[in-house]
C-alpha positions as CSV (number, residue, x, y, z in Angstrom):
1,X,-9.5,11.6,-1.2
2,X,-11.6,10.6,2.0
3,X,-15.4,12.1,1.6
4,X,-17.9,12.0,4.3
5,X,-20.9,9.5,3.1
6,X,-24.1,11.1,4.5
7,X,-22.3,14.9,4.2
8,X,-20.3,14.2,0.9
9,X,-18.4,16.5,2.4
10,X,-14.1,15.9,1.8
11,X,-13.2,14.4,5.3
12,X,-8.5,14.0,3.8
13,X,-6.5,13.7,1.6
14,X,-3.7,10.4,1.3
15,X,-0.9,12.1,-1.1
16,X,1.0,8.5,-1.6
17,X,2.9,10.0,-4.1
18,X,4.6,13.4,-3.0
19,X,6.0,15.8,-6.5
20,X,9.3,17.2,-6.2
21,X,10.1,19.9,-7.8
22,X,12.5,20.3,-10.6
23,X,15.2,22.9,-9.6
24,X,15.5,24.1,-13.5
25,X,12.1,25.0,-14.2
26,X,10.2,24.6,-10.9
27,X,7.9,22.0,-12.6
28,X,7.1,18.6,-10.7
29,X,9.8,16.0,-12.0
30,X,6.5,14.0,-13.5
31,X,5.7,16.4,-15.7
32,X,9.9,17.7,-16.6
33,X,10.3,13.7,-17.0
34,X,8.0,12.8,-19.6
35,X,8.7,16.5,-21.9
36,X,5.0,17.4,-21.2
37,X,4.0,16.7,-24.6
38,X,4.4,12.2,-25.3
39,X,1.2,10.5,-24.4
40,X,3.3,7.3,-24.0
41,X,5.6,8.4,-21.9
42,X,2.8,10.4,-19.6
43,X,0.7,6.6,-19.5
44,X,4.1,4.9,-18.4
45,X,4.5,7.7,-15.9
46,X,0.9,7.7,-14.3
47,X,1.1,3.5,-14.6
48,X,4.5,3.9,-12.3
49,X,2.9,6.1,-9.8
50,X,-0.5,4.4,-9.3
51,X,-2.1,3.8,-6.3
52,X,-3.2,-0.1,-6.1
53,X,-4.5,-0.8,-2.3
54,X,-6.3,0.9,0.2
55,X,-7.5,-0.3,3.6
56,X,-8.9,1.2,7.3
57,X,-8.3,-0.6,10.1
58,X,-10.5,-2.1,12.4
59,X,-11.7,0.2,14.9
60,X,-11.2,-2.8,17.8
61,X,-7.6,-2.4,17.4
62,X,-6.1,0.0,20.3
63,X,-3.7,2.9,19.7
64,X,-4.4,2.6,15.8
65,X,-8.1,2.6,15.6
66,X,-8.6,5.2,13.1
67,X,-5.3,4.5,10.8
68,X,-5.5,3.9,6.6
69,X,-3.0,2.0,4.7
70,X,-2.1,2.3,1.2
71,X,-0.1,0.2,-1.1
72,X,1.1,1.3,-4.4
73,X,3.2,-0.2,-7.5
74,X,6.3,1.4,-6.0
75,X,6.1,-1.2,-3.4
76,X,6.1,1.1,-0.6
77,X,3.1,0.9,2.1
78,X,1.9,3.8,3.9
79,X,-0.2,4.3,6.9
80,X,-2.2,7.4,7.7
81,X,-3.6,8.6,10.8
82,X,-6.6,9.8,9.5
83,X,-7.8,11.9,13.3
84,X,-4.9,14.4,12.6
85,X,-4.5,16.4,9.5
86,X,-2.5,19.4,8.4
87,X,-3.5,22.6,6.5
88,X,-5.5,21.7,3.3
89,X,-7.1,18.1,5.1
90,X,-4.1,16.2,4.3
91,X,-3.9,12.6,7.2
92,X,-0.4,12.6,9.3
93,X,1.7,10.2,7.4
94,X,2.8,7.5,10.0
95,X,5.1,4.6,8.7
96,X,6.2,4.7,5.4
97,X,7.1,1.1,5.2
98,X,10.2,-0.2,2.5
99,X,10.7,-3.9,1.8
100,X,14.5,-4.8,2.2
101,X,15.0,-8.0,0.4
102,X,14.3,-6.7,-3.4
103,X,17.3,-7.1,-5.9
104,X,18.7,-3.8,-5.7
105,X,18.9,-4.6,-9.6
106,X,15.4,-4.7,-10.4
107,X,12.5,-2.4,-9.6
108,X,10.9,-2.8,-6.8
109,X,7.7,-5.2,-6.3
110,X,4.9,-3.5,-6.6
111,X,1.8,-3.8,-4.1
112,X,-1.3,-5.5,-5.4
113,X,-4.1,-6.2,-2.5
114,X,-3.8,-5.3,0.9
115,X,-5.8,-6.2,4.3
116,X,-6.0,-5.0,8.1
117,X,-5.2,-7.9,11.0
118,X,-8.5,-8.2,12.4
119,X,-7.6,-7.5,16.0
120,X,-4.0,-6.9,15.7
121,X,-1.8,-3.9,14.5
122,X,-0.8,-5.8,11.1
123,X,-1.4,-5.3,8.0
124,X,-1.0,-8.3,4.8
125,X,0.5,-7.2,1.4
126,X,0.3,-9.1,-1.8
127,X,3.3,-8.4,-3.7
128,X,3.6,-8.5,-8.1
129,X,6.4,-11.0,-7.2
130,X,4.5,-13.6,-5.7
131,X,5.5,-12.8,-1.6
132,X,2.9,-12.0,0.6
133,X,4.5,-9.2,3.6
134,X,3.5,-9.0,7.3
135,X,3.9,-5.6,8.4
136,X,3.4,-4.5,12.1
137,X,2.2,-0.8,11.2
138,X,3.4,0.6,14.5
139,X,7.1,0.6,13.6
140,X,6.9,0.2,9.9
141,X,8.9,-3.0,10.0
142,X,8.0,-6.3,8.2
143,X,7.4,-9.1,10.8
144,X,6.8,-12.2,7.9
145,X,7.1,-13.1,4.7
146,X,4.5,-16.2,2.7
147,X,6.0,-17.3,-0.5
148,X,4.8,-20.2,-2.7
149,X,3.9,-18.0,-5.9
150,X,5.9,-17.7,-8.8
151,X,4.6,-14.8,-10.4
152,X,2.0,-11.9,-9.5
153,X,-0.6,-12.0,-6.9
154,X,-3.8,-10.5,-8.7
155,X,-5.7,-11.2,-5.4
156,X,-6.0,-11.7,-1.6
157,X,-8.6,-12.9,1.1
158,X,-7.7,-13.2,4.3
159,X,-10.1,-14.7,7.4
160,X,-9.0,-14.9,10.8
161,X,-9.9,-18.0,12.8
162,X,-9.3,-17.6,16.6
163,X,-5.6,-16.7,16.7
164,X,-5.0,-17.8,13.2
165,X,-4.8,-15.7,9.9
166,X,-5.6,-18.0,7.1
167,X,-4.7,-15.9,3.6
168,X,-6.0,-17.0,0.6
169,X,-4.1,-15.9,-2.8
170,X,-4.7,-16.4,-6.3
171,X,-1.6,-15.2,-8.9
172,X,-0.7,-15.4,-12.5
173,X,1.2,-18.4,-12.5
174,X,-2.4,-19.4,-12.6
175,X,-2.6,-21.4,-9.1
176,X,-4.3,-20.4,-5.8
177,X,-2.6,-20.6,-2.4
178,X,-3.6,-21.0,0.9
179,X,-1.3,-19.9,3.8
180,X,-1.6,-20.2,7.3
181,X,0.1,-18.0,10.2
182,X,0.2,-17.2,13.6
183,X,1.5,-13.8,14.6
């Protein structure tokens, strides 16, 4: 949810995670999936489906100024367009961005930290599988990849120094990394 500060008052809603409905019994697949009654199974369940990363954009950016990204474990990023919204205060979903190099025989990598371009329409993705993604938001397409880690990203900083981003990662294979692009 999105609340107004000063009014407290709920400004949208950001639904990463749509339910589908089970065609037996017209319950979401979350809840047929898990029985309804194993606590285990239910933990697993809300582990696989939360919500990691959130980030606005800066409003200096044109065409995208009032846009919201988030980045789940499913390893899909969203971006919202938080100026229009539907019946009930739920943001337009724009991109719904998909990494394409996964092993189609594992899960996908799951989103840890995320950041805004400071004056572009990117946005920087640490990955649990040590890659770091550079997505340009307006067409939902990954523009670069930083590798170097060799397991999970726990955490990003990134600073931008004239035309340079300089991103700053620290990972469980207990090193940090410093990475340097231009886009």
């Amino acid at each position: 949810y999105v609340v107004h500060i000063s009014g407290k008052k709920l400004v949208a809603t950001l639904p990463h995670y749509e339910e589908q409905p089970n065609n037996n019994t017209g319950a979401s697949n979350a809840t047929a999936a898990t029985g309804g009654d194993d606590d285990m199974e239910e933990e697993e369940e809300g582990e696989a489906r939360s919500i990691e990363a959130v980030g606005f954009c800066p409003p200096n950016i044109p065409g995208v100024a009032h846009w919201c990204a988030t980045g789940g474990v499913d390893g899909i990023l969203k971006i919202w367009n938080m100026n229009v919204t539907s019946g009930g205060g739920t943001a337009q979903l724009r991109q719904r961005c998909f990494r394409d190099d996964s092993d189609p025989e594992r899960p996908p990598a799951g989103i840890t930290r995320l950041s805004w371009h400071a004056s572009l329409p990117l946005v920087i993705c640490a990955y649990t599988d040590g890659i770091v993604g550079v997505w340009d938001v307006r067409v939902g397409k990954m523009v670069g990849t930083l590798s170097g880690h060799a397991d999970m990203i726990n955490d990003m900083s990134t600073v931008f120094v004239e035309s340079t981003a300089v991103v700053c990662t620290g990972s469980d294979d207990k090193t940090v990394k410093m990475f340097e692009f231009q886009p």
